[in-house]
C-alpha positions in Angstrom: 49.9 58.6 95.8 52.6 58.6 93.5 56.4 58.6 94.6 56.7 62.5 92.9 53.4 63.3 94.7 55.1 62.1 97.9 58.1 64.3 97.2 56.3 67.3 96.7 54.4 67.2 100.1 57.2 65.8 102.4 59.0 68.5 103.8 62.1 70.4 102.7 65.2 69.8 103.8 67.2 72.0 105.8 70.4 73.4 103.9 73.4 74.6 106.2 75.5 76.9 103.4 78.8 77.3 103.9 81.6 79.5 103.4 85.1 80.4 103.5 86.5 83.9 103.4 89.9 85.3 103.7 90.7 89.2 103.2 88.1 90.0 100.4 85.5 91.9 102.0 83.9 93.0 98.8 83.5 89.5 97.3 82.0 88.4 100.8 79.4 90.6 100.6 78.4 90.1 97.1 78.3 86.4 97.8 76.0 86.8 100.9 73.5 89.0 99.3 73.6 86.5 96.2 73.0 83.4 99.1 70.4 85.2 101.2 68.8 86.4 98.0 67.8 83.0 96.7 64.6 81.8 95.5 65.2 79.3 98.3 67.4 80.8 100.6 69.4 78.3 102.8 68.4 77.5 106.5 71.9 78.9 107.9 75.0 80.6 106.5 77.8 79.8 108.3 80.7 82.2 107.4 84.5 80.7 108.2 86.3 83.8 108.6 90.5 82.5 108.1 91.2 85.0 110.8 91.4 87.8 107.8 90.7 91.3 108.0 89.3 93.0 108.6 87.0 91.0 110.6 84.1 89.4 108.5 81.5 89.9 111.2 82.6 93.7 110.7 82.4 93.2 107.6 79.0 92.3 107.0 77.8 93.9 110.1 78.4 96.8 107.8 76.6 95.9 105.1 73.4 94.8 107.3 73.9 90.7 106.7 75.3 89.8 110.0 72.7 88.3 112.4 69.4 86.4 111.3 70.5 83.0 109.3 74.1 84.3 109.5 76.5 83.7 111.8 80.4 83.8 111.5 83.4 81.3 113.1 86.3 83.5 113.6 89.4 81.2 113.3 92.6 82.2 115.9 95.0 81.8 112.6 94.9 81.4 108.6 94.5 77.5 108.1 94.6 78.0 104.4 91.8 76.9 102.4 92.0 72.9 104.1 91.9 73.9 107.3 89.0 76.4 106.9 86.9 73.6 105.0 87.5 71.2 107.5 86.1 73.8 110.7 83.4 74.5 108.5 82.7 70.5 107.4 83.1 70.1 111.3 80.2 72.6 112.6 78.2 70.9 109.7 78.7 67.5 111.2 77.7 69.1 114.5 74.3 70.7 113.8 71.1 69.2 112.4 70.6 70.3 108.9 70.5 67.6 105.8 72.7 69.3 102.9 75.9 71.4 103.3 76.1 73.8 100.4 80.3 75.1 100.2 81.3 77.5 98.4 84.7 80.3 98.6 84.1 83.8 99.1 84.3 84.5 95.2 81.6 82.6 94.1 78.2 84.4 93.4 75.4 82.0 92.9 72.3 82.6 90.1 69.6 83.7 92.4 67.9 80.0 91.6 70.8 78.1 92.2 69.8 76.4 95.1 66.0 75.2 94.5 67.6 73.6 90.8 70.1 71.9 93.6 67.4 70.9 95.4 64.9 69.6 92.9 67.8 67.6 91.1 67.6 65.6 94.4 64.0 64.0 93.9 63.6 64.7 97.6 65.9 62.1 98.6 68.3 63.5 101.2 70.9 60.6 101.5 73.8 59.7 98.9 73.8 62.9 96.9 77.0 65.0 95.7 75.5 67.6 93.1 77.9 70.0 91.6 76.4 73.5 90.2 77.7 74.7 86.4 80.4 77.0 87.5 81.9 79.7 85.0 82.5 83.2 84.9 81.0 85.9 83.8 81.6 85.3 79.9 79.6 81.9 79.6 79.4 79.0 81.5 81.3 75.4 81.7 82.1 72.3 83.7 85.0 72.8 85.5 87.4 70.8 88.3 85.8 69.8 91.4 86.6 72.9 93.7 84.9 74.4 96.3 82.5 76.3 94.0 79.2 75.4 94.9 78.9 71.7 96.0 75.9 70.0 97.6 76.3 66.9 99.8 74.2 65.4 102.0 74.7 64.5 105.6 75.8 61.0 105.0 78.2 61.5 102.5 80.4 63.9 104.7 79.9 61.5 107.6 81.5 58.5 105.7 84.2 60.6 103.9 85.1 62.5 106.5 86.7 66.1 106.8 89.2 67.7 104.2 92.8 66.8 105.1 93.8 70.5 107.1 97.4 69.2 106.8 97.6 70.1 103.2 96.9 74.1 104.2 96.6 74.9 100.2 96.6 73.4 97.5 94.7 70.4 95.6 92.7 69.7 99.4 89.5 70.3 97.1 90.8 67.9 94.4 91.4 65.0 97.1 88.7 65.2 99.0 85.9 66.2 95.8 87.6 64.1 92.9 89.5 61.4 94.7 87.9 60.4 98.2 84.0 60.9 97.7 84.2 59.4 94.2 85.8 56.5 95.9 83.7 55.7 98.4 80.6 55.0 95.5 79.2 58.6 95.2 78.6 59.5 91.9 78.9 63.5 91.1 76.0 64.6 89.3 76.2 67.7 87.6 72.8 69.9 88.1 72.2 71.8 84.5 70.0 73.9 86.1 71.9 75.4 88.6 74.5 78.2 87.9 77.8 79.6 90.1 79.5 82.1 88.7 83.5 82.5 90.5 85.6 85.1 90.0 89.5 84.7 89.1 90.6 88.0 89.4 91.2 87.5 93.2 94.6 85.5 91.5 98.3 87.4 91.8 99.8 88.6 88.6 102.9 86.9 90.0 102.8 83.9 92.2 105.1 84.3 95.7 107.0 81.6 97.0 104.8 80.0 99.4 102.8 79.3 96.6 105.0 77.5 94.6 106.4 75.4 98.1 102.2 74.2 98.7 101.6 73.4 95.2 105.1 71.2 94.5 104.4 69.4 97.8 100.6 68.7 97.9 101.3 67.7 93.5 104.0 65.6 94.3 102.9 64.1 97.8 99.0 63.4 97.1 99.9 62.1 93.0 103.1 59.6 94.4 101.9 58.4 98.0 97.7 58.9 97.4 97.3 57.6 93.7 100.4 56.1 93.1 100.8 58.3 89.3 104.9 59.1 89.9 104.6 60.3 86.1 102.0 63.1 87.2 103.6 64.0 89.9 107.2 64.9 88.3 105.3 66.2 85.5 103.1 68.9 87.6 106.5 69.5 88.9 108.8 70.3 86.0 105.7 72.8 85.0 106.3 74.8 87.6 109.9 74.7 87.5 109.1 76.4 83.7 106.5 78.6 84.8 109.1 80.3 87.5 111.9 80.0 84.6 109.8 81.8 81.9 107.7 84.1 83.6 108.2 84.8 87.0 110.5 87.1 88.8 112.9 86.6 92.2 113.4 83.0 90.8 116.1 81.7 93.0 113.8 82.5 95.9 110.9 80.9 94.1 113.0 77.8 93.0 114.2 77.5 96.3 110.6 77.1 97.7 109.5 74.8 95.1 112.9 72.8 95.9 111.8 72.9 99.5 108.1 71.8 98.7 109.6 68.7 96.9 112.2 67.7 100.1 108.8 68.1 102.6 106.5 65.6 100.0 109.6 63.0 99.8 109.8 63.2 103.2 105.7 63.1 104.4 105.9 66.6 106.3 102.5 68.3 106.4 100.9 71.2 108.1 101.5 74.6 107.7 105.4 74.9 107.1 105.7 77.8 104.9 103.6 80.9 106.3 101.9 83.3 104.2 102.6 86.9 104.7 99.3 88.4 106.1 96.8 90.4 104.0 97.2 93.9 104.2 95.1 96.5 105.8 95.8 99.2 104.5 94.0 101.5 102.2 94.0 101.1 98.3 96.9 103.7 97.2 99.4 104.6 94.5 98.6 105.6 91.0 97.7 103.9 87.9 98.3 105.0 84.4 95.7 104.3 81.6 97.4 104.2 78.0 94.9 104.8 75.3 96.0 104.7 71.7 94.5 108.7 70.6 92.2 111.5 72.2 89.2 110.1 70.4 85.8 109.4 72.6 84.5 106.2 71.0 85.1 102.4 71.3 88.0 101.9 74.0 88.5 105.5 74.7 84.5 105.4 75.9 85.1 102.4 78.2 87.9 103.8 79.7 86.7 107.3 80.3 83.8 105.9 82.6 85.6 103.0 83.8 87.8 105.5 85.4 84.7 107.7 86.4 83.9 104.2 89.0 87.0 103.8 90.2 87.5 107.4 91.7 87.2 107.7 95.3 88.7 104.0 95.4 91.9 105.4 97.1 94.1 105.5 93.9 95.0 107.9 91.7 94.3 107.1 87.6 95.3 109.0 85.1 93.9 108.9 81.6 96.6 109.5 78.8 96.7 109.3 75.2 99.6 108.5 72.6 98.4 110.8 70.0 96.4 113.9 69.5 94.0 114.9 66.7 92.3 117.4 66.1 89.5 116.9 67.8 91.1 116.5 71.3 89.0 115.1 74.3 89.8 117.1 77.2 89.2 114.4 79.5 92.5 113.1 77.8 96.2 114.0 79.4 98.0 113.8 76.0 101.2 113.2 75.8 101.7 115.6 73.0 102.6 113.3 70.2 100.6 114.7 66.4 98.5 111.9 65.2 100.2 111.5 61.4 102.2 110.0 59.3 104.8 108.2 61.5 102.1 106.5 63.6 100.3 105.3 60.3 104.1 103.7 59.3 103.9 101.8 62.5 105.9 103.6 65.0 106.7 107.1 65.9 109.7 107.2 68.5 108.5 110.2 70.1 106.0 108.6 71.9 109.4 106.7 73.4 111.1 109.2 74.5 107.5 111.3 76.1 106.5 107.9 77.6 109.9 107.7 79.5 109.5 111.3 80.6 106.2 110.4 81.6 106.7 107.0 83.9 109.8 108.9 85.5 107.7 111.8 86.4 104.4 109.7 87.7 106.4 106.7 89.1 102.8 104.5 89.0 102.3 101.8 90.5 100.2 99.9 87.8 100.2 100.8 84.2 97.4 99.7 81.6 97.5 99.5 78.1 94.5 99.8 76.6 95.1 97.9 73.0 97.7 96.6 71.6 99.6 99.8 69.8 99.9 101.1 74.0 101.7 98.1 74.7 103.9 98.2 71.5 105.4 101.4 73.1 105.0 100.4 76.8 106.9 97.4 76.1 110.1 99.0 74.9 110.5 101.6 77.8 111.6 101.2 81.6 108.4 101.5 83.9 110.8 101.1 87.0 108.7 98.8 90.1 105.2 99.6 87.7 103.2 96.4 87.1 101.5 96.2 83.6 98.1 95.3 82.4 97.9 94.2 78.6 94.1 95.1 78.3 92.9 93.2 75.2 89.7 94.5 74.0 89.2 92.4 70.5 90.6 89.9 68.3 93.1 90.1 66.0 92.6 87.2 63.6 94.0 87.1 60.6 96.6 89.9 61.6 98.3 87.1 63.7 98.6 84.8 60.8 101.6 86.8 59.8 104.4 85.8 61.9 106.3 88.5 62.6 103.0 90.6 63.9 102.8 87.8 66.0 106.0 87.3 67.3 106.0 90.6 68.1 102.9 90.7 70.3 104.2 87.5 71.7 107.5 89.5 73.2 105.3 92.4 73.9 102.5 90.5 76.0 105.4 87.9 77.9 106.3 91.8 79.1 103.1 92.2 81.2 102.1 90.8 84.2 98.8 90.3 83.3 96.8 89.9 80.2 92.9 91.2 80.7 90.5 90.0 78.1 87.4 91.4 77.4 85.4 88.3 76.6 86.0 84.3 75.9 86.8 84.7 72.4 89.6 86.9 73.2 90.4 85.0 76.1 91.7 81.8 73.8 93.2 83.6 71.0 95.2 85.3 73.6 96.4 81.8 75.2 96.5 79.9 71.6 98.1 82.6 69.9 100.4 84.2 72.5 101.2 81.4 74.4 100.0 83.4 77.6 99.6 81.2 80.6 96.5 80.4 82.0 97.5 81.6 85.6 98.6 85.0 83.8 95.1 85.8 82.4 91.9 87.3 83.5 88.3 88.0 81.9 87.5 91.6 82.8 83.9 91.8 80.8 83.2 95.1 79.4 80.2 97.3 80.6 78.0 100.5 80.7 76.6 102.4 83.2 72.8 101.4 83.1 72.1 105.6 84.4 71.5 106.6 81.6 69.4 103.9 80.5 67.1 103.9 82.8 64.3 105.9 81.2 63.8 104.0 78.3 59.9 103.8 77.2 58.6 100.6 75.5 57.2 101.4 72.1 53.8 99.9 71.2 52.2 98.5 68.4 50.3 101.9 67.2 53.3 104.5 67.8 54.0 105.1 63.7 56.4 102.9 61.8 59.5 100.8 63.4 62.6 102.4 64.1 65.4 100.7 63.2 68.6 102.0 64.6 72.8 101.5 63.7 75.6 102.4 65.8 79.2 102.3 64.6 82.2 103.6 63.3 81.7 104.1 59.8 84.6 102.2 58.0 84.7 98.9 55.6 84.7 96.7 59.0 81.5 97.7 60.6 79.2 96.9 57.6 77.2 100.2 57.5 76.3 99.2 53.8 74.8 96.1 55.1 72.1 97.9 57.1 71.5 100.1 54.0 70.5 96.7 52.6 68.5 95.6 55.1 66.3 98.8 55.3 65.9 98.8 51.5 64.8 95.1 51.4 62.3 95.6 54.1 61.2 98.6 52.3 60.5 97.0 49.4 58.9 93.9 51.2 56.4 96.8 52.3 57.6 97.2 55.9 56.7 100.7 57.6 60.6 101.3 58.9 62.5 104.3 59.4 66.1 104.1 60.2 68.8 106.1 61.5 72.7 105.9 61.6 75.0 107.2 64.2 78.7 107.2 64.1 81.7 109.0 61.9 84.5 107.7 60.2 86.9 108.0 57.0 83.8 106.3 54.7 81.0 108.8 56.4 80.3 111.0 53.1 80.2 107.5 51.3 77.9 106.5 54.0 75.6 109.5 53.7 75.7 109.3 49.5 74.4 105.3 49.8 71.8 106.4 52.5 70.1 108.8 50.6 68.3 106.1 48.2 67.0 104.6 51.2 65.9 107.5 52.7 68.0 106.6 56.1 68.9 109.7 58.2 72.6 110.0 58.9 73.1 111.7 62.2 77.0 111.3 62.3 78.8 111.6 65.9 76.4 112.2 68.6 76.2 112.3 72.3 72.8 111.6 73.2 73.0 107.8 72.3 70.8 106.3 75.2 67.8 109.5 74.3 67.9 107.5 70.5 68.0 104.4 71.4 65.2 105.0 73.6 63.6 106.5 70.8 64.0 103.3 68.4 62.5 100.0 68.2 65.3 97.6 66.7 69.3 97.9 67.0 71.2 97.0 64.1 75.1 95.3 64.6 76.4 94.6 61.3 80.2 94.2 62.2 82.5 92.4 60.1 84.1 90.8 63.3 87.6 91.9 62.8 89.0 93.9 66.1 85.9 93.5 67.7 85.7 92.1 71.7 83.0 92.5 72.9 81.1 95.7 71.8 79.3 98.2 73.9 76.8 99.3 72.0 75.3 95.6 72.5 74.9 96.4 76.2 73.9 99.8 75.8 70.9 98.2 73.3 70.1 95.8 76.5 70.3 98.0 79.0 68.0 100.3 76.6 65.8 97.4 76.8 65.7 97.1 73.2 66.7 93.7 71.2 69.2 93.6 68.9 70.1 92.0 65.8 74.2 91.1 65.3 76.3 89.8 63.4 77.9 86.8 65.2 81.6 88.6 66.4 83.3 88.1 69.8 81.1 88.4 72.4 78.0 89.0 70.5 76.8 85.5 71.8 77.6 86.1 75.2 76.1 89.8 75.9 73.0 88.5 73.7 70.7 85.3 74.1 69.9 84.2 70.9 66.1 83.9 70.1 65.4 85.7 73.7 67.1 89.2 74.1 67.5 89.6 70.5 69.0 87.5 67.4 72.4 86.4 66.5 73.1 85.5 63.1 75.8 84.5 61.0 78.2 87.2 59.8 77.9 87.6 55.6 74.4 85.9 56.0 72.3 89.1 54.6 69.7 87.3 54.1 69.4 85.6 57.6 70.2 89.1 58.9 66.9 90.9 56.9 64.6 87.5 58.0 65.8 88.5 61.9 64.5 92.3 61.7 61.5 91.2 59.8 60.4 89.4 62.3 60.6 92.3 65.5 59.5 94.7 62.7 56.3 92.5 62.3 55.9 91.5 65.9 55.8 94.4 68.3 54.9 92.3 71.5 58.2 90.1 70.7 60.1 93.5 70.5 58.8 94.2 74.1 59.7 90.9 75.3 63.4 90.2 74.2 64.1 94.0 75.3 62.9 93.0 78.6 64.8 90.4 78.9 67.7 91.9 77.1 67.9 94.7 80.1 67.6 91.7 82.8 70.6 90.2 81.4 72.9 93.5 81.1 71.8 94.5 84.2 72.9 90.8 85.9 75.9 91.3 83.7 77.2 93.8 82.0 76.9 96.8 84.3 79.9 99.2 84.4 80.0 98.8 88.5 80.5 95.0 87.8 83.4 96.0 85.8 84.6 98.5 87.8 84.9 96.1 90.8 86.4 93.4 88.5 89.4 96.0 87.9 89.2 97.1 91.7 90.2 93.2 93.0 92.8 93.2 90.0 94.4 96.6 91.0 94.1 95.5 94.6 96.2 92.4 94.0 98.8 94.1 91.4 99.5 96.9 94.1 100.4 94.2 96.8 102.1 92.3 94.6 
């Protein structure tokens, strides 16, 4: 018998999984149904509750996970993140299980994430320290050592001991994952395979004072008395000296603490010395203002409209207002009166000003988002009194910020918010390249659909009449529409059996219609029964330029459609699609890579079926608008207590 054979029959080891919680009931429960929903689910969850509430038993009593495999350890006080490691470490060391698996309440493991843990291990269950790929939501990467998903055996926690509880907050995960276990001869192996996704939205837009004092102390004390790197230590320092200078507010008081943090690491003092204020209990409240640039339902206007559909009944009251009014007015819309014309296409109309003041007096919100960048321009330049702002950046700019003074002036503009929420990756580093926004001021809030509607989407067989090919999209220079023209007339004269549709308006639709007659394409213009033709179709077309774009919706609707898609590599078209599985990606200007693509699912019917299978899998792990929705809810949440 070979030494794999011998692997495969001994017996699996027992997993204790472990996790700390604090105050986030929502994130608790999505991480306990992701832990409990494994492929191989762990022998025991253990559930640290930082003596938060309310009450995590309560919590997931609730939501039918208390009991069984899970049990909870109420602590008496908050410990901070060190101290609730180390109780949990410590009831590990206790009981008889092989492999710890630690994780924070805002991680949500892929539902295989602990068998690929598992198998990495060769069934050896002594000197192993795997780490999981941890990311967010908008594509994965290697990150720090943190307490996102680690697996360590029994004999590696026995020789290293438990997390130093002293330190309360702050760099505990660093010093006991990337200094002490390292140290002792364990490598860290990262497992490929196995995928944790963690949420950042849980961060404060502003960073209080106890903050600053936990971080200056455990920097300064662990970098100068631990590893002996002075330079690092002064240098983590004087970055948060500028942080508080340039960004924060109440800075004496914030100075002060970080003045007080350095004293305590000069000096050795430890332990809890600066106490957080406790989480609050009370029910989300207050109101938030959405600022959308006009009354038009398409593109951000659409996202916003249902985003704000989830969120009612969360306790807050949103209100949906536009800058501008056309003609066609959305009734869903509050406007604030302002003509769509001539002054807004100059740049700036300083009516909107003086409405906008009228507006924030009146409504006194709590949190105001600007959806775009022409909401902020405006935002930006008025009073909005104790209202916290959300810059919510839905595309990239590119070229626009090559001129300097349209980028100096989203630079002032976005250095005004509190937070800057991105809709995918792409936009996530132009934001912080460009803008110079600080990482700890940033959050990915992925865009998404409601997958209702969706739902009833048929698979089209070989058999049901010629292939459908289907484009969605404003009709303008930017989003190609001539380039699907091309691709229908190519396959036409290839001798494909298609038929194609277009959806959308714009300012070039009559130019549109004109070109599509010599294909015979149908123009349909603006519709509202998107998901009823999409469900009708066999292909969808994405022919985008790129420029403004985000991440666009109508690559999720597509997915959720179960229907595969062929785009034009923009922002986020890589992300919401897996190339060569839910549909193709392909370069943007590449026609001919972009006909070759819909060839191929116009000649293969059972591929069509497959990617849009596995296109709705992954919106529906993904890209849902409740996902989105709860996203913004822990966002809001932190904004209002802030």
């Amino acid at each position: 018998m070979t030494a794999t054979d011998t692997a495969r029959t001994a017996p699996e080891p027992s997993v204790l999984a472990l996790v700390l919680t604090y105050s986030a009931p929502r994130a608790l429960v999505t991480c306990i149904r992701a832990l409990v929903g494994q492929t191989r689910p762990p022998d025991a969850v253990v559930v640290v509750d930082n003596a938060g509430t309310p009450p995590a038993y309560d919590t997931l009593a609730a939501a039918g996970l208390a009991g069984g495999t899970v049990t909870v350890l109420r602590l008496e006080e908050n410990t901070g993140p060190a101290g609730g490691h180390a109780e949990g470490l410590a009831r590990f060391l206790a009981s008889g299980h092989d492999f710890v698996w630690i994780m924070d309440d805002d991680c949500e493991p892929a539902v295989d994430c602990l068998r690929a843990l598992l198998d990495d291990t060769h069934g050896t269950t002594t000197g192993q320290y795997l780490v999981p790929t941890w990311g967010d939501r908008e594509g994965e990467r290697i990150a720090h050592p943190a307490w996102w998903g680690p697996l360590l055996s029994r004999d590696v926690v026995e020789r290293a001991g438990l997390p130093r509880a002293e330190l309360f907050w702050w760099a505990e995960d660093t010093e006991y994952l990337l200094w002490r276990i390292p140290d002792l001869g364990y490598e860290r192996r990262h497992c490929a395979g196995a995928t944790v996704h963690h949420s950042r939205a849980r961060g404060s837009a502003r960073r209080p004072a106890w903050k600053y004092y936990y971080e200056a102390r455990n920097s300064l004390y662990l970098r100068f008395r631990l590893r002996r790197r002075p330079w690092k230590a002064i240098r983590a320092v004087l970055r948060l000296c500028a942080a508080i200078v340039l960004w924060e507010d109440h800075k004496v008081s914030k100075l002060a603490a970080l003045g007080r943090g350095v004293v305590d690491a000069v000096a050795g003092r430890l332990g809890r010395r600066m106490v957080p204020p406790p989480a609050s209990t009370a029910p989300a409240t207050g109101t938030v203002l959405h600022l959308l640039p006009v009354d038009l339902a398409r593109g951000a206007q659409t996202y916003a409209l249902a985003l704000l559909d989830a969120l009612r009944g969360d306790g807050r009251r949103h209100v949906a207002m536009t800058l501008f009014s056309t003609s066609a007015h959305d009734d869903r819309f509050e406007p604030l009166g302002v003509p769509d014309g001539a002054l807004r296409r100059l740049g700036f109309d300083p009516r909107v000003l003086r409405r906008l003041r009228r507006v924030l007096r009146s409504l006194q919100p709590d949190v105001v988002v600007a959806h775009g960048g022409e909401p902020l321009r405006y935002v930006a330049l008025v009073p909005r009194g104790r209202a916290a702002l959300v810059y919510y950046k839905v595309g990239v700019s590119g070229a626009s910020f090559d001129h300097a003074g349209h980028r100096l002036l989203y630079r002032w503009a976005a250095r005004r918010a509190d937070v800057v929420a991105t809709v995918s990756q792409e936009v996530h580093d132009e934001v912080r390249a460009r803008l110079g926004v600080p990482h700890d001021r940033l959050r990915l809030v992925p865009n998404g659909r409601d997958p209702a509607p969706f739902a009833g989407s048929p698979e089209r067989r070989a058999g049901n009449g010629p292939v459908r090919l289907l484009w969605i999209g404003h009709c303008n220079p930017g989003k190609r529409p001539d380039l699907f023209l091309d691709v229908v007339a190519r396959l036409r004269d290839g001798s494909r059996d298609v038929t194609a549709q277009m959806v959308g308006d714009g300012p070039t639709l009559d130019d549109v219609r004109r070109a599509a007659r010599a294909t015979g394409t149908e123009v349909l213009g603006r519709r509202d029964d998107v998901p009823e033709l999409m469900a009708a179709a066999d292909v969808v077309c994405f022919t985008s330029s790129g420029r403004g774009e985000g991440m666009p919706g109508v690559l999720i609707e597509a997915g959720l459609a179960a229907r595969p898609i062929v785009t034009t590599a923009v922002p986020g078209a890589s992300t919401v699609v897996d190339d060569g599985v839910s549909g193709f990606v392909v370069p943007v200007g590449d026609t001919d890579a972009f006909v070759a693509a819909v060839r191929d699912l116009v000649d293969d019917p059972e591929r069509r079926i497959a990617m849009g299978k596995a296109a709705r899998a992954r919106c529906l792990e993904h890209y849902t608008l409740q996902a989105s929705a709860q996203t913004w809810d822990v966002l809001l949440d932190e904004l209002s207590s802030s």
